[in-house]
Every structure is written in C-alpha cells, then in structure tokens.
VEXMARDO-866006 format. One record per residue (C-alpha): residue in three letters; x, y, z negated. Coordinates in pm, 1 decimal. Example, Ala and Ser with C-alpha at 12.3 -4.5 7.8 and 13.67 -1.06 7.14 Angstrom:
2
<ALA,<1230.0,-450.0,-780.0>>
<SER,<1367.0,-106.0,-714.0>>
***
This chain:
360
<UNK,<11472.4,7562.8,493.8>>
<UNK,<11751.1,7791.7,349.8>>
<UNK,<12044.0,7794.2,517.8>>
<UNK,<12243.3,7804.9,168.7>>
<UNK,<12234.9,7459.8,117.1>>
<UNK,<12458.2,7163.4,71.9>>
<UNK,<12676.4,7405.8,-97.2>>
<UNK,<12308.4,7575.8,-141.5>>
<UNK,<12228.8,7954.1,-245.1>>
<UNK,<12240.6,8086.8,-597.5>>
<UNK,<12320.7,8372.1,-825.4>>
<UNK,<12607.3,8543.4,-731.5>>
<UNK,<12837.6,8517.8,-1111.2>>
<UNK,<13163.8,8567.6,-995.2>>
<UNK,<13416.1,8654.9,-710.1>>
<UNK,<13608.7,8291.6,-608.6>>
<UNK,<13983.9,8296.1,-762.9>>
<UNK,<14155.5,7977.8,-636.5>>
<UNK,<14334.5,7829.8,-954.0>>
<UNK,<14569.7,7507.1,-938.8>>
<UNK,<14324.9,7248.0,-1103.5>>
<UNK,<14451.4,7111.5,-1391.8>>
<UNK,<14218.2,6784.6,-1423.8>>
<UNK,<13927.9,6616.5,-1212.9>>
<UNK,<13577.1,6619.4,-1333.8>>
<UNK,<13397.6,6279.7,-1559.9>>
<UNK,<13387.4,5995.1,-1283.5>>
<UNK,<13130.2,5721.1,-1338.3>>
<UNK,<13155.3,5453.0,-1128.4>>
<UNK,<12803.9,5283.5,-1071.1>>
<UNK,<12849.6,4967.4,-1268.0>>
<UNK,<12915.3,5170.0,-1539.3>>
<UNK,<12615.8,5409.7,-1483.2>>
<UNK,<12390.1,5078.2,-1482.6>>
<UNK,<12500.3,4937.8,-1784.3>>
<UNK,<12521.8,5278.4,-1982.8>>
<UNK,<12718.0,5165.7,-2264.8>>
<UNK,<12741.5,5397.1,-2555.5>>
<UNK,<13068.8,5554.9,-2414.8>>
<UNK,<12900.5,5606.3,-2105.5>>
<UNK,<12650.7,5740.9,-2299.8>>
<UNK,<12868.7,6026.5,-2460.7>>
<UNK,<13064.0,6056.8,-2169.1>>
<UNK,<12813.9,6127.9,-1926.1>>
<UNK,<12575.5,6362.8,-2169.0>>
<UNK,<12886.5,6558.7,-2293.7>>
<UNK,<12956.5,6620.7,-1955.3>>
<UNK,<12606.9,6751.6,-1827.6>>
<UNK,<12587.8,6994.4,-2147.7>>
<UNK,<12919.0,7119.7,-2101.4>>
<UNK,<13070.6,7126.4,-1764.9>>
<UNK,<12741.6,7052.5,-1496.7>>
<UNK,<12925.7,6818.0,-1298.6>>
<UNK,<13012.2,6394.8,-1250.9>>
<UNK,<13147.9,6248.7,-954.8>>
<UNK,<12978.8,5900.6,-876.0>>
<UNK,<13227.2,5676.0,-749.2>>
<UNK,<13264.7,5260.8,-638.3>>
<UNK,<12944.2,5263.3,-506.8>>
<UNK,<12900.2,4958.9,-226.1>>
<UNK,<12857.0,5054.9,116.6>>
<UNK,<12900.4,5432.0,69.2>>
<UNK,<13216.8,5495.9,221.3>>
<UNK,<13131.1,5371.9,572.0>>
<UNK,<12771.1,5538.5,546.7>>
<UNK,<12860.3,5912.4,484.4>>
<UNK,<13183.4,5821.2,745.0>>
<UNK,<12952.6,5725.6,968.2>>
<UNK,<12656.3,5971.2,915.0>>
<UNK,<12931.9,6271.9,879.5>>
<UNK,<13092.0,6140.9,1185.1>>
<UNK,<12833.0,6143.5,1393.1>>
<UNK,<12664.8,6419.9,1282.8>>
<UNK,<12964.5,6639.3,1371.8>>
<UNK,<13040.7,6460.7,1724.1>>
<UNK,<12654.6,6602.6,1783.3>>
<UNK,<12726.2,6907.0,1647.1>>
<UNK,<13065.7,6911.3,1817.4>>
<UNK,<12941.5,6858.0,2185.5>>
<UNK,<12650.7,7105.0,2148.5>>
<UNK,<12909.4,7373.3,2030.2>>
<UNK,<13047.7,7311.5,2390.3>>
<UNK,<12712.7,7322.9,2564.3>>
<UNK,<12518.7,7603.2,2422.3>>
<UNK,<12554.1,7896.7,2109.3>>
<UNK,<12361.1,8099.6,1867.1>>
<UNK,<12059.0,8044.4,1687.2>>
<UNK,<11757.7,7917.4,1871.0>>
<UNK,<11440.4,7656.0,1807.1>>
<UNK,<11634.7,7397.6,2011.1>>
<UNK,<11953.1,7385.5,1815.2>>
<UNK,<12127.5,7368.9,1498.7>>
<UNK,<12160.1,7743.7,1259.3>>
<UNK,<12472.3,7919.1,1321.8>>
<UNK,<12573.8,8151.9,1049.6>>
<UNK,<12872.4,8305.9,982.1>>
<UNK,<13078.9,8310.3,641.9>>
<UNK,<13433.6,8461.2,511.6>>
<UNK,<13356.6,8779.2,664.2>>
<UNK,<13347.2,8670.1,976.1>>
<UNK,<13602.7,8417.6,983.7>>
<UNK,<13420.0,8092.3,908.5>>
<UNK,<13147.7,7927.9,1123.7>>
<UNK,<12900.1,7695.3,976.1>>
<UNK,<12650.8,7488.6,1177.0>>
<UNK,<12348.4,7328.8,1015.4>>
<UNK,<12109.6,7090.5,1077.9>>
<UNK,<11832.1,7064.3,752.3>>
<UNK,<11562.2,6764.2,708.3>>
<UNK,<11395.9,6709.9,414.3>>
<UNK,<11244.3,6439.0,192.3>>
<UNK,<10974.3,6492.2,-35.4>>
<UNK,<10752.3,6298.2,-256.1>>
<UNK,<10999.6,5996.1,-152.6>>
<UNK,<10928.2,5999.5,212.1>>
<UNK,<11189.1,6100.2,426.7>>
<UNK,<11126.0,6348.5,669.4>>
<UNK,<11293.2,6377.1,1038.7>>
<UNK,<11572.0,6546.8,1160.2>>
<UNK,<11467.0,6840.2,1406.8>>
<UNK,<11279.1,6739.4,1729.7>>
<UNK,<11555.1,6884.0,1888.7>>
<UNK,<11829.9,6610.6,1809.7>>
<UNK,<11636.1,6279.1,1973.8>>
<UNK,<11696.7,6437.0,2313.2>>
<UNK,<12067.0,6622.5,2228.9>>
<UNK,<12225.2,6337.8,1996.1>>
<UNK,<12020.9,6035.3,2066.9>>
<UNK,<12093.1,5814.1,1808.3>>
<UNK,<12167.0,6067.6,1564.1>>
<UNK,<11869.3,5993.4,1362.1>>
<UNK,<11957.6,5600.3,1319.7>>
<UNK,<12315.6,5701.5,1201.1>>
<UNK,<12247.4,5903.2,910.5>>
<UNK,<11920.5,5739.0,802.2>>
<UNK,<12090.2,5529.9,544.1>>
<UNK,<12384.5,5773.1,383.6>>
<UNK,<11999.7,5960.3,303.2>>
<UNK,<11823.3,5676.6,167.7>>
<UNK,<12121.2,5530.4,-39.8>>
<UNK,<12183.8,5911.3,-162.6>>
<UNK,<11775.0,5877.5,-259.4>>
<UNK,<11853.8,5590.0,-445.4>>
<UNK,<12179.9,5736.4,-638.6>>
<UNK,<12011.4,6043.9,-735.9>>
<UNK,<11692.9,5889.3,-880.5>>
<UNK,<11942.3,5643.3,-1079.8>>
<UNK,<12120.4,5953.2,-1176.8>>
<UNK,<11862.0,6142.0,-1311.3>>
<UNK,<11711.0,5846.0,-1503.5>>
<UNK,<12038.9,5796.0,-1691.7>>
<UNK,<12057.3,6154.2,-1730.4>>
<UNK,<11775.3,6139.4,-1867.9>>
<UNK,<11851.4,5870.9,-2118.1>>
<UNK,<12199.7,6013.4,-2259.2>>
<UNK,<12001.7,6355.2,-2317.4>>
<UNK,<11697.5,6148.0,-2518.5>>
<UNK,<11959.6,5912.1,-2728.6>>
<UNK,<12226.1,6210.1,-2805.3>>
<UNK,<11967.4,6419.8,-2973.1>>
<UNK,<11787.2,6170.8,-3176.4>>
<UNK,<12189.1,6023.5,-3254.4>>
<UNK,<12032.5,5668.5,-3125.4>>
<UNK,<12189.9,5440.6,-2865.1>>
<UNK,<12117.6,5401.9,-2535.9>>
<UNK,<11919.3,5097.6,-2390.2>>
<UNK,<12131.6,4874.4,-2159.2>>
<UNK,<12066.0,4842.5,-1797.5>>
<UNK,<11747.3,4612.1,-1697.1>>
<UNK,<11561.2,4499.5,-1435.2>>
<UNK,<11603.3,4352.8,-1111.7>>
<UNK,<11855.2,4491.2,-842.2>>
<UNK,<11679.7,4696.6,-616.9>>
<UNK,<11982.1,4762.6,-426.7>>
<UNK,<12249.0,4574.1,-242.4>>
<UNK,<12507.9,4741.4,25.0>>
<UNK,<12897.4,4620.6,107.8>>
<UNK,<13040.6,4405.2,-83.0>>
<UNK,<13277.1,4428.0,-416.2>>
<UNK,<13014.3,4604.8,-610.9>>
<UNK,<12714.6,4593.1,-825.8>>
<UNK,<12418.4,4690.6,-713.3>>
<UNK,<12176.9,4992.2,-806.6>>
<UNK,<11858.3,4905.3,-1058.2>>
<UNK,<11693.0,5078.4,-1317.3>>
<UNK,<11796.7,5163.8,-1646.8>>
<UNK,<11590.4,5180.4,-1962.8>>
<UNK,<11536.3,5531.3,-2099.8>>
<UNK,<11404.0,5626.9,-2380.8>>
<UNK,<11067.2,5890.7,-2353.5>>
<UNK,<11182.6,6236.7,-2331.6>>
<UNK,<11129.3,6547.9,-2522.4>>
<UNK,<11020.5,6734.4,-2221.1>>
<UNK,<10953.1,6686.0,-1832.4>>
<UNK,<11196.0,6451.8,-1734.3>>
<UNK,<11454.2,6503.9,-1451.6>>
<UNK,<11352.9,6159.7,-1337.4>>
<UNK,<11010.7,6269.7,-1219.2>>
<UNK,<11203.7,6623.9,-1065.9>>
<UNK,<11378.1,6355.6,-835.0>>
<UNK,<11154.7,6098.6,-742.2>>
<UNK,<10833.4,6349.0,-691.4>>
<UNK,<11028.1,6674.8,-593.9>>
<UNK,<11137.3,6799.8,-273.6>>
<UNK,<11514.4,6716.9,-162.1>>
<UNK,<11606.1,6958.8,55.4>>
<UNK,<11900.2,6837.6,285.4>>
<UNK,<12150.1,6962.9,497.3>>
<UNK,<12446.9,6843.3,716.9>>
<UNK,<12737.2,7145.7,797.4>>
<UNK,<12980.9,7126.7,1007.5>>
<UNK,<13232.0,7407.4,917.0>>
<UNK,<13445.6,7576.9,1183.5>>
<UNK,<13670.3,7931.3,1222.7>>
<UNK,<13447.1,8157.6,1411.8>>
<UNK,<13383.1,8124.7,1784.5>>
<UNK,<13568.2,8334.7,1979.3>>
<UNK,<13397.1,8429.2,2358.7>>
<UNK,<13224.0,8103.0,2287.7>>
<UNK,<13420.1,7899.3,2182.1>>
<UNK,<13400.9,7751.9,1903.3>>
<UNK,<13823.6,7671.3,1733.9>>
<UNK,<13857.6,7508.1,1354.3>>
<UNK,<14017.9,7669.0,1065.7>>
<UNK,<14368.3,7781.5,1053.8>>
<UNK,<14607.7,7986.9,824.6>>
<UNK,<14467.2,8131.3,488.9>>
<UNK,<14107.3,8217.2,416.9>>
<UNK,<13899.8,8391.0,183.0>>
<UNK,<13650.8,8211.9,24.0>>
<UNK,<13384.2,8098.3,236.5>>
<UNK,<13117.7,8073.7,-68.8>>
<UNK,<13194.0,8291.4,-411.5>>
<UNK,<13138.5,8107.3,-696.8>>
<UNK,<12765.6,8085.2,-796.5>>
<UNK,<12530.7,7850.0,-906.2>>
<UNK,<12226.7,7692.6,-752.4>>
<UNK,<11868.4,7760.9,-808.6>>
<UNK,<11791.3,7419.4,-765.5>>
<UNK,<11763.7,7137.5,-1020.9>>
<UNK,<12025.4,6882.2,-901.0>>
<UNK,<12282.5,6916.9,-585.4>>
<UNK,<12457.9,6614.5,-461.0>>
<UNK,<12692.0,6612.0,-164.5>>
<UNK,<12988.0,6416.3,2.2>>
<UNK,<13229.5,6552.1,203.0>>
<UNK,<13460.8,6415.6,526.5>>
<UNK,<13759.9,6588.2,672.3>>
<UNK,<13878.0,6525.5,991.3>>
<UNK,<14035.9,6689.4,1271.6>>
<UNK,<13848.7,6888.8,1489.9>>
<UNK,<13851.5,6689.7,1843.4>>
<UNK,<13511.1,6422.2,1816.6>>
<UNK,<13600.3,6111.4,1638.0>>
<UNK,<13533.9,5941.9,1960.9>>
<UNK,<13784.7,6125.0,2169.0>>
<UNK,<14078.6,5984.0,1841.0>>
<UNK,<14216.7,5705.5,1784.6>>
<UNK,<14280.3,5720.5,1420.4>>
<UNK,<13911.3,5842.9,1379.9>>
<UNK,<14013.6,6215.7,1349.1>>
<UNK,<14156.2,6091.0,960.8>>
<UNK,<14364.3,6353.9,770.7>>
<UNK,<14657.9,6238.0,568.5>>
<UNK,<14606.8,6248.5,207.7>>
<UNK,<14882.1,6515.7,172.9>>
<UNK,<14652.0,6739.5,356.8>>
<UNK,<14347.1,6804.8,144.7>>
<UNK,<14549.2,6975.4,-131.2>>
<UNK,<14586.4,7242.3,124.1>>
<UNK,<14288.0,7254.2,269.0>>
<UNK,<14094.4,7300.8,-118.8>>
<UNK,<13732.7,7319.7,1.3>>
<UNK,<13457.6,7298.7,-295.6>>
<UNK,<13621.8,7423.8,-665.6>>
<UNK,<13387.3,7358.7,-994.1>>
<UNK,<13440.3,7629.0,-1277.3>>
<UNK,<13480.1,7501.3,-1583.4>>
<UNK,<13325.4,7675.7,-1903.1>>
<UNK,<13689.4,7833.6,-1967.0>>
<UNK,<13720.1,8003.2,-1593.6>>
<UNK,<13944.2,7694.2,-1539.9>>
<UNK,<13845.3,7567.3,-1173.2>>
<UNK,<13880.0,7192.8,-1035.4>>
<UNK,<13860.2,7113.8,-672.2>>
<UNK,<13664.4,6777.9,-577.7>>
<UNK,<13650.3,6772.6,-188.4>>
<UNK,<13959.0,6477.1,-226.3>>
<UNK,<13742.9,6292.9,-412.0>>
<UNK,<13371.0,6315.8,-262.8>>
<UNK,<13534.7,6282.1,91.8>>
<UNK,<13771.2,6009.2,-19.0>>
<UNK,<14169.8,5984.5,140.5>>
<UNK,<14157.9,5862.7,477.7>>
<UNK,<14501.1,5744.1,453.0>>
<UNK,<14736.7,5703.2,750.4>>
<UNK,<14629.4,5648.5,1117.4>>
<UNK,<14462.1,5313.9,1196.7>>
<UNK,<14719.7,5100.3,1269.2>>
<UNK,<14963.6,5235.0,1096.7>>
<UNK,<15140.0,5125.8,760.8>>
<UNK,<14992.9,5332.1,558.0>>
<UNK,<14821.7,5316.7,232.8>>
<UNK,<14438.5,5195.3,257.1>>
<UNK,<14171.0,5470.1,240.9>>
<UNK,<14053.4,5538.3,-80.3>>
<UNK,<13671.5,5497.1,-149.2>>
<UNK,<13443.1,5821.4,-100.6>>
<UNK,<13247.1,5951.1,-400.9>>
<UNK,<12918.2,6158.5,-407.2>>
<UNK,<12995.5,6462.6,-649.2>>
<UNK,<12635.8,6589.6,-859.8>>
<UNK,<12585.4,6917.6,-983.1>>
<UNK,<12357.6,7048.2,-1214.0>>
<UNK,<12165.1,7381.3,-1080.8>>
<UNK,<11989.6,7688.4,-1249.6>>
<UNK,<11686.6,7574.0,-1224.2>>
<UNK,<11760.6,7250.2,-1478.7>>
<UNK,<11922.3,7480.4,-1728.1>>
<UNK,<11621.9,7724.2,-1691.3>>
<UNK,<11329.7,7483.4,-1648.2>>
<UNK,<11447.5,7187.0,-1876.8>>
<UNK,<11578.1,7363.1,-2165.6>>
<UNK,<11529.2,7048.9,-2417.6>>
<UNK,<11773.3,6868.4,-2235.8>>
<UNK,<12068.0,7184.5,-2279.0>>
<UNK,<12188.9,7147.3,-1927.6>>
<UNK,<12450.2,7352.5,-1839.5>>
<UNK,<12455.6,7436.5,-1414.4>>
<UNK,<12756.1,7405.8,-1276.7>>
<UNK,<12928.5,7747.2,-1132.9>>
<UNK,<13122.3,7667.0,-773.3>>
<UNK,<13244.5,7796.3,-478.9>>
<UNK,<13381.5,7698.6,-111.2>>
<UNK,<13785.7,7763.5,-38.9>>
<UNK,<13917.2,7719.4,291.9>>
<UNK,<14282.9,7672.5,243.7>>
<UNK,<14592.4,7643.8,564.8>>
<UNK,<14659.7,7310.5,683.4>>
<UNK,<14623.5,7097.7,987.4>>
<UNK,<14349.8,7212.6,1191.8>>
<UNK,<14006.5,7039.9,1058.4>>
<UNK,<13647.9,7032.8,1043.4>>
<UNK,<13487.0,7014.0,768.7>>
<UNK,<13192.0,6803.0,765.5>>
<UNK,<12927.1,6786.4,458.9>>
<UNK,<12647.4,6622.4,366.5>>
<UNK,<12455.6,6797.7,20.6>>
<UNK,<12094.0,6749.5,-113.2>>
<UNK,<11924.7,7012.7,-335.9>>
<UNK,<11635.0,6905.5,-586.9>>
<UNK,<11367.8,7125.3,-591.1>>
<UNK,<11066.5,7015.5,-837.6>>
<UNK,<10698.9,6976.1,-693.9>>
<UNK,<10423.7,7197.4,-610.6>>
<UNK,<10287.5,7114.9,-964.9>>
<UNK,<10590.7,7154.6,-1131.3>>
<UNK,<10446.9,7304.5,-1467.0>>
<UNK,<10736.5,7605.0,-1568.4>>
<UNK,<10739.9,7648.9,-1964.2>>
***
C-alpha cells in the first residue's frame, strides 16, 4: 500500500498557505444523518457539491475507540522507534516529509469487499495486543462510512429530481456507549449512476495509522518543535472517499503519563495540522475537531473533553468517476504549527472502488 495515505496521495494543485480559518466545515451529528430530514438533506448535498467535506460528530462510543486505537497504536510505534530504525519487512514505513524535518511512521492494513484484513505479521510479536485495540475504531469507521455514503447517496438522488428525502428505517444495526442513537440504514432513492454506496461496501479501504514526529536525529527519534513548513501541500486524493480522526498528545507513551499525554485545548490552534480549502482559497483547519479537546489533566478541574469527530472527504476519483452526482473533492494539506512538543497520531481510510469498477 501507498504510503500517502490517511492524509493519502493526490494531485499536487497548490503550494500550502496557512490562512486563519474563518468558519468550521457542515457537522452532522449521526442522529441527524439517520433521520435525514429535508434540512439535512440540503445541508449535507450542498456541502458535498460545493466544499468536499462534513465532519461526523456525537457518534456513541467513538471517542474512547480512536483514543484507544490512536493510543496504542503510537505507544507501539513509540517503543519500536526506541528499539530499531529505517524501513525494513519487520517494521513500520519510515518516510520523511517537510524537507526533511518531519518523520512519519506507518503501519497500513486493509479491508476489502467488507472483510477486514490484518495488521502486518510483524505487530503480533512487537505490540501484542495491538491488533485487539484498534479492531473496533476500524469496524465502527466501516460502519460510518457505508452510512455515509448511503445518505450521500440519497441527498444527491432527491436534490436533482427536487424530491424529498426518505426518512431513516430499519432496524439498528449498531449500538456503542451510551447517550446516542445508534447507526441503521437509511432509505435512498435509486441513483442516476453507480452509487457511492456500492464504492464503500464492495471497494477496497485502504487504511493507515501515522504517527508523526520531527526527524530522527543519530537515531533518535524527538517530536515537533518551533515552526514548520507544510508537511503535505495542498492536493487532493485520487481516491473516492477519505475519512480520518486525529489524537494529539505529547510525545512520552500514554502509559509512561498520567494525564494520558492530553494537550490543553489552547494548544491545537498552534499546532494547525490538516487545513480544507474552500472553493474561494479560504482554508479551515479540522484537526480540533476530528481529534476532539482533551481538556485539562485527569484530575484536574478542568473542562470535560469534548467528543472526537471523524472528518470525510471527498477524493478525485468521486468527482471523476461519479460525475452524475457533481461531487466536488476536497483540496487539503498537513501544517505543523509551534507548540508544546506532540505527536501526532492519525487514523485515515481511503476508498478505492473494486476490481470491476466499470469507469464511464
């Protein structure tokens, strides 16, 4: 798998230029993605022609999966830094980014067809456990994009024949946490063209977790610090659909923290991370949002966490492939602002259609 991923490999369109955002992206939260409502209905199609990009948020149980998964993926990550370096069949892909500057470390699975695939052979005996912990931030993430997609789907349909949409039905066929509703499927009606419904559910989801680091010096791997350039210029994805969360933390393993290795909330608008370009070169950052606020220290009086969001974007290859539906994929890139020192820790999927795919 490409290396490009979870803030995956595109076209090249434009150098990064780090603008104060002026507003956040359309957030859905999941209730209101089951029910589609006519508003949601608007909402969520004007949003996919014209900007690319929704941010998925109150969605049960998703929080303390990608904390978990994210965690433990970069305490792994983390300790084999320490043990061993460079690229190698035993090991996660180091490659470098900013110039030089930036480290990112990579470990890609994949699920295709709706079966998901293992993480490398090499984690069971490096990370045991490894595989356990992220099993179900990719399942639920499965689940999420496939309801995404068929909604998609159904705000594209009812926009262009001016009709309304069909309201949620069916049984749950989800339930995680507590304080939510629960994922099920929503009535759509038949589309004009190949739907992005069967892109998810038969396609191949190529998935990647990145740990992002400054670059190792005699070895040793150190986290960010000071200004960078961008990490990623902004470009688009060939894909069809990328989805991704995001944690921050500080760089010492969660285990070795008391607080969990939680940045303040005043500390992301530093540290930027992923921007979305707007149609009008306007840009809007979004790691706050898909990595949630950790809030203050455990323990401390601060205020609660906020919940963590998964941000989708729409890629290339849905603009290109599924022209009925007048996508528009979403231009971004990856800023690595000063700040505390910090890892940042990502989890993204990128949709790629079947085999079969037939290309019009």
């Amino acid at each position: 798998l490409a290396a490009a991923a979870a803030e995956l490999g595109g076209s090249s369109t434009a150098s990064a230029q780090h603008r104060a955002p002026r507003r956040k992206l359309l957030r859905l939260r999941l209730g209101e993605l089951q029910a589609m409502g006519a508003s949601t209905q608007a909402s969520l199609g004007r949003a996919l022609r014209t900007e690319g990009a929704v941010l998925l948020t109150d969605i049960p149980g998703f929080t303390s999966a990608s904390r978990s998964a994210l965690d433990s993926m970069g305490d792994c990550l983390g300790s084999f830094a320490t043990r061993r370096g460079g690229n190698d069949a035993s090991g996660p892909v180091r490659s470098t980014l900013a110039g030089g500057k930036a480290e990112r470390w990579t470990v890609a699975a994949q699920t295709e067809g709706g079966a998901q695939g293992p993480l490398p052979a090499w984690v069971a005996e490096a990370c045991p456990g490894l595989e356990a912990a992220t099993s179900s931030l990719r399942g639920l993430v499965g689940l999420l994009l496939s309801l995404f997609a068929r909604s998609a789907d159904a705000a594209s349909v009812a926009i262009s024949a001016s009709a309304p949409l069909a309201h949620a039905v069916g049984p749950p066929s989800l339930r995680a946490g507590s304080g939510g509703g629960a994922l099920h499927r929503v009535s759509a009606p038949e589309p004009q063209g190949p739907s992005l419904e069967d892109v998810v559910r038969r396609g191949n989801h190529l998935e990647h977790f990145h740990r992002y680091l400054q670059a190792a010096a005699a070895g040793t791997a150190r986290p960010f610090g000071g200004s960078q350039p961008a990490a990623l210029r902004m470009h688009t994805d060939a894909g069809m659909l990328q989805a991704l969360t995001v944690r921050w933390r500080r760089a010492l393993a969660s285990s070795q923290l008391g607080d969990g290795g939680n940045l303040g909330a005043d500390a992301h608008a530093d540290l930027l991370g992923l921007e979305v370009q707007l149609p009008g070169g306007e840009t809007v950052a979004t790691d706050a949002d898909t990595g949630g606020t950790p809030g203050e220290a455990a323990g401390s009086s601060g205020a609660p966490a906020e919940e963590a969001g998964l941000l989708i974007l729409v890629g290339q290859g849905a603009e290109e492939w599924l022209p009925h539906q007048r996508l528009r994929a979403a231009p971004h890139a990856l800023a690595l602002g000063g700040g505390p020192e910090f890892e940042r820790l990502v989890y993204g999927v990128m949709i790629l259609p079947p085999d079969d795919w037939p290309i019009h």
